[in-house]
PDB file as gemmi writes it, atoms N, CA and C in Angstrom:
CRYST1    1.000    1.000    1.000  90.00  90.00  90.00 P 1                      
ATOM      1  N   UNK A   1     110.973  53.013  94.888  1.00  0.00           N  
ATOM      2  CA  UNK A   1     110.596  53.878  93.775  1.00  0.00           C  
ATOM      3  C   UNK A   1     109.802  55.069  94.300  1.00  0.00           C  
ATOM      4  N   UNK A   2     108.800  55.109  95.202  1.00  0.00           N  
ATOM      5  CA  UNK A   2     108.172  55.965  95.583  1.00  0.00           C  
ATOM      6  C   UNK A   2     109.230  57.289  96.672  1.00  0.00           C  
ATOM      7  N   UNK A   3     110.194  56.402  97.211  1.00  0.00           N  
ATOM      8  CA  UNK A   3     110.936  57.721  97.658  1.00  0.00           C  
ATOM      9  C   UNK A   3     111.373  58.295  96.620  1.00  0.00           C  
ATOM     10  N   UNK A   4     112.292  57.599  95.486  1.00  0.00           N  
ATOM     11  CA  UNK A   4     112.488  58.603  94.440  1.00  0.00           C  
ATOM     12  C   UNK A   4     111.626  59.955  93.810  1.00  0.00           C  
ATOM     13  N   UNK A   5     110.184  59.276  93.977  1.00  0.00           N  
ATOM     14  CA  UNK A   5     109.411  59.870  93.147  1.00  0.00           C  
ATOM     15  C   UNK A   5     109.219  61.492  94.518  1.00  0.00           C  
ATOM     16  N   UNK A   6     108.952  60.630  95.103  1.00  0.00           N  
ATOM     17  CA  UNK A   6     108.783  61.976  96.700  1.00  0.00           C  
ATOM     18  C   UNK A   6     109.854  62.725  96.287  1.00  0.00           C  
ATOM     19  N   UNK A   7     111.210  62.168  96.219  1.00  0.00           N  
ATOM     20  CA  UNK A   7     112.754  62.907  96.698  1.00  0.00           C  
ATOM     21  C   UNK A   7     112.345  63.761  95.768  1.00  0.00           C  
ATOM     22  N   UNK A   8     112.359  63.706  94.576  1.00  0.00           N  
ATOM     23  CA  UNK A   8     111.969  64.842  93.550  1.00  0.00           C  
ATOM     24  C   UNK A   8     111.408  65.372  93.054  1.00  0.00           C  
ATOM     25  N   UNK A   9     110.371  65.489  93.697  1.00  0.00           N  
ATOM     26  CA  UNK A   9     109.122  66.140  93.723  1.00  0.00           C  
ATOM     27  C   UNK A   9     108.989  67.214  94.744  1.00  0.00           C  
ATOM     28  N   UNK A  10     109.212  67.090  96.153  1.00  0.00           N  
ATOM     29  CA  UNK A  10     109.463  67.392  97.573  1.00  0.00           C  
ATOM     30  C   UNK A  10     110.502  67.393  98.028  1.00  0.00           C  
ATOM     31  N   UNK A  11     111.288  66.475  97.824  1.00  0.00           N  
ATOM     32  CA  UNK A  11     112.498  66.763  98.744  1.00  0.00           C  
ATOM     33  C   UNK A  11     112.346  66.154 100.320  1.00  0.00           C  
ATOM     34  N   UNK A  12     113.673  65.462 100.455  1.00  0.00           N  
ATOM     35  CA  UNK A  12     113.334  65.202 101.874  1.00  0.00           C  
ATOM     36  C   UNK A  12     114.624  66.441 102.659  1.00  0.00           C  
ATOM     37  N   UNK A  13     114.175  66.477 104.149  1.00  0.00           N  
ATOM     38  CA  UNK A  13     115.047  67.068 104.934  1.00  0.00           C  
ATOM     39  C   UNK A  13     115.141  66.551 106.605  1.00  0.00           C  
ATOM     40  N   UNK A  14     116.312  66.232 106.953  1.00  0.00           N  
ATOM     41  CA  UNK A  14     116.573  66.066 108.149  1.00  0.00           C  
ATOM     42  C   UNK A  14     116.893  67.257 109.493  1.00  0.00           C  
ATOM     43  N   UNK A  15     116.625  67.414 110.616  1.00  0.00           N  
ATOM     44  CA  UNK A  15     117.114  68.620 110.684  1.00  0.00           C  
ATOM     45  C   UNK A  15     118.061  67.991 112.197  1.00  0.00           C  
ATOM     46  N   UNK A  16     118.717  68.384 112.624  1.00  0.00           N  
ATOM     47  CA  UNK A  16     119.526  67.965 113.715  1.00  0.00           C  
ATOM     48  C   UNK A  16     119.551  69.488 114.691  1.00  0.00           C  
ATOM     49  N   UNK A  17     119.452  69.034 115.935  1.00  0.00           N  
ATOM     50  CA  UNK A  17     119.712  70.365 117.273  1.00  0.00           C  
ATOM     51  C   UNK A  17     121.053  70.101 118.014  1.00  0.00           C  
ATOM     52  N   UNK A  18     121.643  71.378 117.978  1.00  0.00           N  
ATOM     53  CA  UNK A  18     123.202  71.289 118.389  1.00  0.00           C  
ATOM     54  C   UNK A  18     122.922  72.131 119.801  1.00  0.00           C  
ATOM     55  N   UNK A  19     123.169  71.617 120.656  1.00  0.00           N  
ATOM     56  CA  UNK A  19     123.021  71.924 122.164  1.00  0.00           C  
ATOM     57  C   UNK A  19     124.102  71.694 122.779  1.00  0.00           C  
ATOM     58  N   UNK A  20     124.750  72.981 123.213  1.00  0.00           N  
ATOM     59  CA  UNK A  20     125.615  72.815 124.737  1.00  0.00           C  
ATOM     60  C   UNK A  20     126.245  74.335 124.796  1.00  0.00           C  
ATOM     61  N   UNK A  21     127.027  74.563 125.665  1.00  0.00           N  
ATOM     62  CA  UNK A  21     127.653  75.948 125.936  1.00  0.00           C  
ATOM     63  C   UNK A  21     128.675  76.128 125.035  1.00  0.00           C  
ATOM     64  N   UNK A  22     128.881  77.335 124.440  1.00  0.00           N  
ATOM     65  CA  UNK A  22     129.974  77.404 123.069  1.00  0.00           C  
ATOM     66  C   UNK A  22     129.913  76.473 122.335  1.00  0.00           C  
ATOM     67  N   UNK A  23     128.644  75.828 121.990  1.00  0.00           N  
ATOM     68  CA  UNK A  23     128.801  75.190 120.488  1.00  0.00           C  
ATOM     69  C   UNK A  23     128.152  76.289 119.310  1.00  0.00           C  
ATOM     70  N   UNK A  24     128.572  76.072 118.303  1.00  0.00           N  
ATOM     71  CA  UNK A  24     127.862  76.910 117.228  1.00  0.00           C  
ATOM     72  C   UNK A  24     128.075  76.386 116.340  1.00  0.00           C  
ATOM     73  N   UNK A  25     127.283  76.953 115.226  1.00  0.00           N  
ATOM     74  CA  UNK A  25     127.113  76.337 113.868  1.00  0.00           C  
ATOM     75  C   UNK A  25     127.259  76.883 112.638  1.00  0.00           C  
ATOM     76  N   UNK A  26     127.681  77.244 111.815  1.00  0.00           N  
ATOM     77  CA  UNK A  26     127.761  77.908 110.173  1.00  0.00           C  
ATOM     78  C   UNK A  26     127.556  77.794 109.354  1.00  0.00           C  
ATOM     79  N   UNK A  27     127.574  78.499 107.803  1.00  0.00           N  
ATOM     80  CA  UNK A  27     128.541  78.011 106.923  1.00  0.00           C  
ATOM     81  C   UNK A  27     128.672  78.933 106.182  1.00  0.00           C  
ATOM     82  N   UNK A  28     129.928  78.271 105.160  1.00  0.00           N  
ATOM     83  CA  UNK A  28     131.125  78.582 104.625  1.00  0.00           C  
ATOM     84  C   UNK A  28     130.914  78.417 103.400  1.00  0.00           C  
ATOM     85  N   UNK A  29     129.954  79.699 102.558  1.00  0.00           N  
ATOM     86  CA  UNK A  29     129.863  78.884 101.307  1.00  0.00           C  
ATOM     87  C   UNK A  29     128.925  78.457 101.263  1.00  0.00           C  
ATOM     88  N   UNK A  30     129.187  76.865 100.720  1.00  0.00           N  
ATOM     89  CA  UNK A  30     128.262  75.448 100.815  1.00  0.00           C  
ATOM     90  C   UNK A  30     128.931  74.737 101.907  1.00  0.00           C  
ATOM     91  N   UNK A  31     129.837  74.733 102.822  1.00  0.00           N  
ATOM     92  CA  UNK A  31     130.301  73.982 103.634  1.00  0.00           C  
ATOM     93  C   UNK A  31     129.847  74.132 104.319  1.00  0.00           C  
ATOM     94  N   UNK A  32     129.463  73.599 105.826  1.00  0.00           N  
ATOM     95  CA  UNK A  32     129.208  73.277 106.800  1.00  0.00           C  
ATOM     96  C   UNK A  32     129.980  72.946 108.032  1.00  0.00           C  
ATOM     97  N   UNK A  33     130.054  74.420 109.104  1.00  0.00           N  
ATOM     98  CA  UNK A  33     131.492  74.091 109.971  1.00  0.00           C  
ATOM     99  C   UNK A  33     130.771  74.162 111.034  1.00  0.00           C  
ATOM    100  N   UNK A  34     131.076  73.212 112.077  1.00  0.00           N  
ATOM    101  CA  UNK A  34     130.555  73.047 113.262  1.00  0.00           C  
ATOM    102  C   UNK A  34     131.832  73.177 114.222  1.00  0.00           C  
ATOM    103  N   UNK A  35     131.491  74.098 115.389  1.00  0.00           N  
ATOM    104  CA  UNK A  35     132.408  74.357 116.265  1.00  0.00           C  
ATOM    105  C   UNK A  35     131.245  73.833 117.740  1.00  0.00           C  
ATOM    106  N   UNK A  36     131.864  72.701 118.109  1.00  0.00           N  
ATOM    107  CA  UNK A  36     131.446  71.785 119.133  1.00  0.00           C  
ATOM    108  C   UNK A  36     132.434  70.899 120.242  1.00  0.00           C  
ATOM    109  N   UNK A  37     133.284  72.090 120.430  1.00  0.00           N  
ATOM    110  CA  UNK A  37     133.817  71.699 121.683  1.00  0.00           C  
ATOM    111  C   UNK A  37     135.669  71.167 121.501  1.00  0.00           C  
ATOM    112  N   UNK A  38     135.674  71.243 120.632  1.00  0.00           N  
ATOM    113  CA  UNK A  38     136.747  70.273 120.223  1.00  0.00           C  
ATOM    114  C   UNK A  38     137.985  71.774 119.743  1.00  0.00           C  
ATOM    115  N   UNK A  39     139.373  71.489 119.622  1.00  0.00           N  
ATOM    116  CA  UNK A  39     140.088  72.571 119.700  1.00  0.00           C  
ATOM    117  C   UNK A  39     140.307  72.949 117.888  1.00  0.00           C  
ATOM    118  N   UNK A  40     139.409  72.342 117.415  1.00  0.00           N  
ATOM    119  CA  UNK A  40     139.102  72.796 115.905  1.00  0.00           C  
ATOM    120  C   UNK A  40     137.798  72.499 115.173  1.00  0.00           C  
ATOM    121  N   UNK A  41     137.374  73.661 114.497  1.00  0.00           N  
ATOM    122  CA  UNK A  41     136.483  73.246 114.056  1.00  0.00           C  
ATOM    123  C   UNK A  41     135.992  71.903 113.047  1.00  0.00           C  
ATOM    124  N   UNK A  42     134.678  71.070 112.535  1.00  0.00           N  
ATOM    125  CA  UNK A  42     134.351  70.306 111.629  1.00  0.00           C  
ATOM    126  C   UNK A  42     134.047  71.028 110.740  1.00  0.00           C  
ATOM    127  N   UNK A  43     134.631  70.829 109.429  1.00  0.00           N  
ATOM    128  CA  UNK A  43     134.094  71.018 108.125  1.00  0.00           C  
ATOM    129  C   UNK A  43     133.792  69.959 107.580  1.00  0.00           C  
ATOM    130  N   UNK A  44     132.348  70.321 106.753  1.00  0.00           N  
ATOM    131  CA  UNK A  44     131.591  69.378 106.383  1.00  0.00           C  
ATOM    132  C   UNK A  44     131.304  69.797 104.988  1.00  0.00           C  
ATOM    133  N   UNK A  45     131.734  69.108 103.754  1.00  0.00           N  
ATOM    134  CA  UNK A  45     131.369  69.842 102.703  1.00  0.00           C  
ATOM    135  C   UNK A  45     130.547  68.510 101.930  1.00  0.00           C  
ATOM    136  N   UNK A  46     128.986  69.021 101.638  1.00  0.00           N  
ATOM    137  CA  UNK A  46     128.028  68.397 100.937  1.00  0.00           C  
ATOM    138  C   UNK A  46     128.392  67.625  99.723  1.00  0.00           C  
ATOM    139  N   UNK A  47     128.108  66.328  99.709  1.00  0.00           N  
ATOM    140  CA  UNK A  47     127.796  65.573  98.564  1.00  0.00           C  
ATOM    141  C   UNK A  47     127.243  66.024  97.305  1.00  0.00           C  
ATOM    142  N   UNK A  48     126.580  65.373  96.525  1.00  0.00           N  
ATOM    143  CA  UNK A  48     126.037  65.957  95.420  1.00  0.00           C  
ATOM    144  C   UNK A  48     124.766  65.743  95.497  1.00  0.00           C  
ATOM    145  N   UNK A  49     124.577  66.876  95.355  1.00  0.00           N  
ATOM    146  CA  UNK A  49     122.338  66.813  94.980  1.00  0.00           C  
ATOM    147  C   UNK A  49     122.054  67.222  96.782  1.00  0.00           C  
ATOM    148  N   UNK A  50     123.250  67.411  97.962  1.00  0.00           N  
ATOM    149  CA  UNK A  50     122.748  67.299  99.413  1.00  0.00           C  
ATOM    150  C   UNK A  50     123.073  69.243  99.376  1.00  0.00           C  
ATOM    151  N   UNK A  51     122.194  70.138  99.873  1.00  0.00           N  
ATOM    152  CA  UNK A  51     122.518  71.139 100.443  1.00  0.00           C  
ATOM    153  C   UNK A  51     122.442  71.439 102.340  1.00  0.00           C  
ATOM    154  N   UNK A  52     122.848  72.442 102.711  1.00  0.00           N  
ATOM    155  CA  UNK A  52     122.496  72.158 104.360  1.00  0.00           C  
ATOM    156  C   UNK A  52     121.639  73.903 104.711  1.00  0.00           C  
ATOM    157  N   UNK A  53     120.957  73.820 105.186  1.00  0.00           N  
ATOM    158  CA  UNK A  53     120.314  75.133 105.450  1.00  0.00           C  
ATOM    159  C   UNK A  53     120.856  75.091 107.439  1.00  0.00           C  
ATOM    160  N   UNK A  54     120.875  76.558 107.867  1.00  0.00           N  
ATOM    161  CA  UNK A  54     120.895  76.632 109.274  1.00  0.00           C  
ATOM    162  C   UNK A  54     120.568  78.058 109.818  1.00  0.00           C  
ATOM    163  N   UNK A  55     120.317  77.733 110.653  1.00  0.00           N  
ATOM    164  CA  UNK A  55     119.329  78.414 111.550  1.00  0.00           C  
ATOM    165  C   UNK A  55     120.804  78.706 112.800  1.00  0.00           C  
ATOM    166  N   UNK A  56     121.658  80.168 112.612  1.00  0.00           N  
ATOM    167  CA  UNK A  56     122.180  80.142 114.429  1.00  0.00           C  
ATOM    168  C   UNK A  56     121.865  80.474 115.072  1.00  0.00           C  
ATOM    169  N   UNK A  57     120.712  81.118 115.098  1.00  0.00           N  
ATOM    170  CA  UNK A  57     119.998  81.896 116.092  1.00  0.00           C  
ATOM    171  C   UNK A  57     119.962  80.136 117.613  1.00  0.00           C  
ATOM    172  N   UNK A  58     118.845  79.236 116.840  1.00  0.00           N  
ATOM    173  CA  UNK A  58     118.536  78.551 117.871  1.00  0.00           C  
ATOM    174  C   UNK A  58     119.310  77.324 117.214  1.00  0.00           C  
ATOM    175  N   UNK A  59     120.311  77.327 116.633  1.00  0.00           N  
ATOM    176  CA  UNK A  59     121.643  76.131 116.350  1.00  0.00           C  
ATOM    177  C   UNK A  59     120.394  75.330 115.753  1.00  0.00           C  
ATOM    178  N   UNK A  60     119.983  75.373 114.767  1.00  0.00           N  
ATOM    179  CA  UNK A  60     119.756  73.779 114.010  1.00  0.00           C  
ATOM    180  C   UNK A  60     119.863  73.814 112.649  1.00  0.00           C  
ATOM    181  N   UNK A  61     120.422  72.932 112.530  1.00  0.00           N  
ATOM    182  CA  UNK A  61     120.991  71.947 110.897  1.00  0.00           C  
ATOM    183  C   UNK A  61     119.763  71.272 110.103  1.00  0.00           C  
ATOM    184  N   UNK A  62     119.542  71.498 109.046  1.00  0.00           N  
ATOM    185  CA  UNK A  62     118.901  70.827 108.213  1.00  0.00           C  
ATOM    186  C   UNK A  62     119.980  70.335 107.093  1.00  0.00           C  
ATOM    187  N   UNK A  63     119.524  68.905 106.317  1.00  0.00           N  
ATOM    188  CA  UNK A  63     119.871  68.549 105.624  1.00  0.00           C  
ATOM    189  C   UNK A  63     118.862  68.077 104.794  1.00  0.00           C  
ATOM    190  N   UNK A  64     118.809  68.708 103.512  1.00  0.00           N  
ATOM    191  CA  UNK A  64     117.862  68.685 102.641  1.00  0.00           C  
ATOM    192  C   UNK A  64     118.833  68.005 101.575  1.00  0.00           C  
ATOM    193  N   UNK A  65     117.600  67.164 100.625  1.00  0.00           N  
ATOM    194  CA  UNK A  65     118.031  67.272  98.863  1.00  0.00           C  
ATOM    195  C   UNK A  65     117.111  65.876  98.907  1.00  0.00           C  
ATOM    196  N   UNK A  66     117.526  65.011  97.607  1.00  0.00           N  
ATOM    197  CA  UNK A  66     116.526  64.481  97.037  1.00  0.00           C  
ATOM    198  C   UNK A  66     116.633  62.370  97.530  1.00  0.00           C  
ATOM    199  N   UNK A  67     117.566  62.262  97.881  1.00  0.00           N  
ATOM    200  CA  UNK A  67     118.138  60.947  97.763  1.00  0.00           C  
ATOM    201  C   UNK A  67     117.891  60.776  99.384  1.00  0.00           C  
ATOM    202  N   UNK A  68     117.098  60.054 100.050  1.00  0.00           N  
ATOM    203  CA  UNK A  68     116.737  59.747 101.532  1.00  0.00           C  
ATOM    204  C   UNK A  68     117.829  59.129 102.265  1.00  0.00           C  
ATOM    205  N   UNK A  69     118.202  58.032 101.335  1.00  0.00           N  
ATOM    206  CA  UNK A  69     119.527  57.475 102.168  1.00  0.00           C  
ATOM    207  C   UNK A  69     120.692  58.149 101.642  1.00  0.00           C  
ATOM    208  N   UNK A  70     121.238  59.075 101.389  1.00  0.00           N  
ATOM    209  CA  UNK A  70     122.036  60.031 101.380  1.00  0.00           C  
ATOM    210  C   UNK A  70     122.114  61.094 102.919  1.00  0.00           C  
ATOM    211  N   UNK A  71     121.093  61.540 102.591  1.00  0.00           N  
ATOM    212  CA  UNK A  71     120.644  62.421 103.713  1.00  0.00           C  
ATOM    213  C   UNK A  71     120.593  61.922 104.831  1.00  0.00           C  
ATOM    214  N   UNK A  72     119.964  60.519 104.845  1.00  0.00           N  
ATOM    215  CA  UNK A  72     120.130  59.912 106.359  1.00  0.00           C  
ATOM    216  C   UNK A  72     121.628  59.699 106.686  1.00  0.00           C  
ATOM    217  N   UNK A  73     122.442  59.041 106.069  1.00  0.00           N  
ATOM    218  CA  UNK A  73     123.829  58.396 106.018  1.00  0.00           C  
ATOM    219  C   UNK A  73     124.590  59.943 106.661  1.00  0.00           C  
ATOM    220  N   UNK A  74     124.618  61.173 106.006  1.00  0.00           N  
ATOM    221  CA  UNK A  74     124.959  62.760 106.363  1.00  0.00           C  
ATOM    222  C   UNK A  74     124.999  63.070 107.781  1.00  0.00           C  
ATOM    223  N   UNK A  75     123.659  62.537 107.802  1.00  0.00           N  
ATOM    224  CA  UNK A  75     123.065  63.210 109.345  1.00  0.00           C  
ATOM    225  C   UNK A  75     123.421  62.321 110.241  1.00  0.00           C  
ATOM    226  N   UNK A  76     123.555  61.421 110.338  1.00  0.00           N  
ATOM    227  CA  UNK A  76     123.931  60.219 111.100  1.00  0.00           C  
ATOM    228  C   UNK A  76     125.793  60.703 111.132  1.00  0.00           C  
ATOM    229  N   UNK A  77     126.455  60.696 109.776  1.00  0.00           N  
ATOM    230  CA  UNK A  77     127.838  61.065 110.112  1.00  0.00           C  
ATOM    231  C   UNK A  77     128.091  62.464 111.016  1.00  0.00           C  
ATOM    232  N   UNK A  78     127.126  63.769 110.842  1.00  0.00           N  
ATOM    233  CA  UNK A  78     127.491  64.679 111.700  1.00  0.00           C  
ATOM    234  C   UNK A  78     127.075  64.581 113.000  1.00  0.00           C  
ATOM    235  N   UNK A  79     125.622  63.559 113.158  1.00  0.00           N  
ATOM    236  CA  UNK A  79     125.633  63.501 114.902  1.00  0.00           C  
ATOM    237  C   UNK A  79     126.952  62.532 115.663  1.00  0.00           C  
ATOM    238  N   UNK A  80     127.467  61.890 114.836  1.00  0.00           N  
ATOM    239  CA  UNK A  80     128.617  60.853 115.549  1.00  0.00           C  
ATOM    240  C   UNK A  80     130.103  61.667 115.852  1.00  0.00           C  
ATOM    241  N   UNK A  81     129.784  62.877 115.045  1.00  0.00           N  
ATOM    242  CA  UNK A  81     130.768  63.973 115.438  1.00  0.00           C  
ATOM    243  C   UNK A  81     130.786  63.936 117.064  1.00  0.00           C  
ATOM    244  N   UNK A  82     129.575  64.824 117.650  1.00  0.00           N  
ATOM    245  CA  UNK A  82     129.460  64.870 119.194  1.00  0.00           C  
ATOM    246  C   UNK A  82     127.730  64.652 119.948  1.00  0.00           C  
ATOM    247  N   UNK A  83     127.686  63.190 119.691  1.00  0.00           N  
ATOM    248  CA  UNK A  83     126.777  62.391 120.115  1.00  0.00           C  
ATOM    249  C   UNK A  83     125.568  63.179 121.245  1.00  0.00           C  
ATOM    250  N   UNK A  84     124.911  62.978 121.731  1.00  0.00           N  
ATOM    251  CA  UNK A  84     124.265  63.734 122.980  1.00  0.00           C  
ATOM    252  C   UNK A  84     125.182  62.459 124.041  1.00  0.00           C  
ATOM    253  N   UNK A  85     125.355  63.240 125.396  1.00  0.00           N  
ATOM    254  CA  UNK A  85     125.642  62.504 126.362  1.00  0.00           C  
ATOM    255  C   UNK A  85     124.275  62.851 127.339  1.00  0.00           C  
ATOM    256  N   UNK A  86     124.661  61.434 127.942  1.00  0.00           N  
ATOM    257  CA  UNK A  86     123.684  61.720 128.950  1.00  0.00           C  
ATOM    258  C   UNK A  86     123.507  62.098 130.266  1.00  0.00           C  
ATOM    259  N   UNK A  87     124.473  62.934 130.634  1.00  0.00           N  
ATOM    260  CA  UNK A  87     124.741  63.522 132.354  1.00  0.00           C  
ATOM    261  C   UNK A  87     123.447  64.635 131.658  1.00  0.00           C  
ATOM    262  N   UNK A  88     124.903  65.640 131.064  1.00  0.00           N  
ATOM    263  CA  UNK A  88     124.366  67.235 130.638  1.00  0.00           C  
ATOM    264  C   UNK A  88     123.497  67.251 129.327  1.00  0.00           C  
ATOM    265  N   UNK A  89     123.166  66.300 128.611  1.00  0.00           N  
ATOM    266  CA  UNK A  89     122.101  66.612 127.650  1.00  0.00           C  
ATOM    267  C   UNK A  89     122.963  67.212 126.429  1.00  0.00           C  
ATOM    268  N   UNK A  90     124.127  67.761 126.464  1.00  0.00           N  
ATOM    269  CA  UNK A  90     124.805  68.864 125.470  1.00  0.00           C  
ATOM    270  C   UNK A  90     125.290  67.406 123.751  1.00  0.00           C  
ATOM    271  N   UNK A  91     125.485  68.043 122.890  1.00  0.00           N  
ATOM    272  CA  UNK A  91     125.794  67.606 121.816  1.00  0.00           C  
ATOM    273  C   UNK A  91     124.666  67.533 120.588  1.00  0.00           C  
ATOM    274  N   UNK A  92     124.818  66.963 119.481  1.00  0.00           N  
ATOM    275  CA  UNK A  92     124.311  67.066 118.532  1.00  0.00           C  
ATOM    276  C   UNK A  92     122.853  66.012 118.227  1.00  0.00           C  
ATOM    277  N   UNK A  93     121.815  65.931 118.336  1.00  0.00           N  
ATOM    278  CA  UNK A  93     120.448  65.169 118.519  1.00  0.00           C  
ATOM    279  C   UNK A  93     119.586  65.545 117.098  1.00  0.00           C  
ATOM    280  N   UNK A  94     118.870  64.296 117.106  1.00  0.00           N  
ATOM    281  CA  UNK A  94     117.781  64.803 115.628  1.00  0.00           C  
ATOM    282  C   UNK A  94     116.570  65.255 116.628  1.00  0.00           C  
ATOM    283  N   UNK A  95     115.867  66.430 115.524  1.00  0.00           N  
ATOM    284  CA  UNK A  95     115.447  66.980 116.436  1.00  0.00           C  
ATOM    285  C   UNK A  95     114.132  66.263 116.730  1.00  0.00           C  
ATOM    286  N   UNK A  96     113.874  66.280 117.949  1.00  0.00           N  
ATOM    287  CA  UNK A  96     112.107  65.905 118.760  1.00  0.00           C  
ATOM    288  C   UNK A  96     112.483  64.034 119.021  1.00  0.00           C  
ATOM    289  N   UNK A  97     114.755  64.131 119.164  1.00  0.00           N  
ATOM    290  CA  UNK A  97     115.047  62.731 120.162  1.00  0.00           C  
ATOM    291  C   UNK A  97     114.854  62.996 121.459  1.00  0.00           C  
ATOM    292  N   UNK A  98     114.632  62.212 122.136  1.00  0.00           N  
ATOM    293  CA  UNK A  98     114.024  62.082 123.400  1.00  0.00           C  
ATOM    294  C   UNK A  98     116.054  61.237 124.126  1.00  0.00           C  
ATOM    295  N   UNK A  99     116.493  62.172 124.700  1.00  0.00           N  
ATOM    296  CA  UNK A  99     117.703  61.368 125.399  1.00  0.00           C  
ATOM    297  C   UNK A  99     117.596  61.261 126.824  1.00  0.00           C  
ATOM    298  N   UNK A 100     117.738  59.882 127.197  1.00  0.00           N  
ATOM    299  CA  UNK A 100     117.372  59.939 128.120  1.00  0.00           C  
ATOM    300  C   UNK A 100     118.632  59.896 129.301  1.00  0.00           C  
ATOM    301  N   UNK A 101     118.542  60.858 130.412  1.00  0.00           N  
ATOM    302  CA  UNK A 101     119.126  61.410 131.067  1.00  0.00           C  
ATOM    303  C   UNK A 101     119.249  60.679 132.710  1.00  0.00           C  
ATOM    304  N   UNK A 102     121.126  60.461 132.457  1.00  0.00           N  
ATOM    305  CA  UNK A 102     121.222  60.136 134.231  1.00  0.00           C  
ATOM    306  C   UNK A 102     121.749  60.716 135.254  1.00  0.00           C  
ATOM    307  N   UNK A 103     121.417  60.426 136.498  1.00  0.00           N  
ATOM    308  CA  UNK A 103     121.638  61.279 137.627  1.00  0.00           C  
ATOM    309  C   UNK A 103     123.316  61.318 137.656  1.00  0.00           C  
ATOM    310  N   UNK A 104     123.653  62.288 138.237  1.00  0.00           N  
ATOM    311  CA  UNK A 104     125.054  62.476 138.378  1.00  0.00           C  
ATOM    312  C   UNK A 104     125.258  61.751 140.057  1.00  0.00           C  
ATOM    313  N   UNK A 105     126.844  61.908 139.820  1.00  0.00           N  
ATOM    314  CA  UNK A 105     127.490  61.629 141.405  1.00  0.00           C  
ATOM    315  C   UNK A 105     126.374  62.004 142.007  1.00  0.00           C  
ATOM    316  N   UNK A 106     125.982  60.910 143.127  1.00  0.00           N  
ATOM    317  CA  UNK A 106     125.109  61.251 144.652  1.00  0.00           C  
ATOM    318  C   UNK A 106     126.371  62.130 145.606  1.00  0.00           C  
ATOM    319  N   UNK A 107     126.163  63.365 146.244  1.00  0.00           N  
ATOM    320  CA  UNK A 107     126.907  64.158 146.504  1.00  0.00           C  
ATOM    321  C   UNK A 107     127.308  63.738 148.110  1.00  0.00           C  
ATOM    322  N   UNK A 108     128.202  64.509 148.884  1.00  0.00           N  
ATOM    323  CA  UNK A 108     128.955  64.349 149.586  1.00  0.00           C  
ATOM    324  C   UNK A 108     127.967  64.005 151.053  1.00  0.00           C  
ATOM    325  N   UNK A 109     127.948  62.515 151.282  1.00  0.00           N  
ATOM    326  CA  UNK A 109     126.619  62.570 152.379  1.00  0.00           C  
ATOM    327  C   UNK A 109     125.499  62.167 152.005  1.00  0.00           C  
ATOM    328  N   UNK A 110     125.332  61.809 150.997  1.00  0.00           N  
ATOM    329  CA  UNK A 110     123.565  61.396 149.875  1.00  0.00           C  
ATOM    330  C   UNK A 110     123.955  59.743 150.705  1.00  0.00           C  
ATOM    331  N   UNK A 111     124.289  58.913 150.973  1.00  0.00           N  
ATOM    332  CA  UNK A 111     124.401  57.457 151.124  1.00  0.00           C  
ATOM    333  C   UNK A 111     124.049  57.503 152.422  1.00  0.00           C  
ATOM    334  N   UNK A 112     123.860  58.017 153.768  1.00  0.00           N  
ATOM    335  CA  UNK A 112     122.854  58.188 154.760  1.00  0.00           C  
ATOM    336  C   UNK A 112     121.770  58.099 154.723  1.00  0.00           C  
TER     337      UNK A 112                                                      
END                                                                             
């Protein structure tokens, strides 16, 4: 009951960071198109009561509106779009996740 009372009063918002080379972010309208690597873009068009605000300057997604598990369920479906990996760090993260990062191939001669 008390998120309800928050959700509409305040509002909750999620915000997600889209990181890597030629990814970018939009929208269309009220839609939401993410171009992340793939040979077509994602369109994402909002539920009811969910809007998306964005920022392209420094690529980040918010997902605002009133219903918490709405918004979580959203944000969770667009990071499973393009996950963070963990060599290069690149893909879609909520923001202030901590991914943790592994070493690549030991290079030609590193096993000496």
């Amino acid at each position: 009951i008390n998120n309800m009372v928050t959700g509409v009063s305040t509002g909750f918002a999620i915000e997600l960071e889209v990181d890597g080379v030629g990814y970018r972010v939009e929208m269309d309208g009220i839609k939401l198109v993410l171009y992340v690597g793939f040979s077509h873009p994602f369109i994402i068009d909002p539920p009811e009561g969910v809007f998306f605000e964005v920022d392209s300057k420094i690529r980040l997604v918010r997902v605002c509106g009133f219903d918490k598990e709405v918004i979580g369920q959203l944000a969770s479906e667009i990071r499973k779009i393009r996950p963070p990996e963990p060599y290069l760090g690149k893909g879609i993260r909520y923001k202030g996740e901590k991914i943790r990062r592994k070493a690549g191939k030991a290079g030609k001669g590193a096993k000496k």
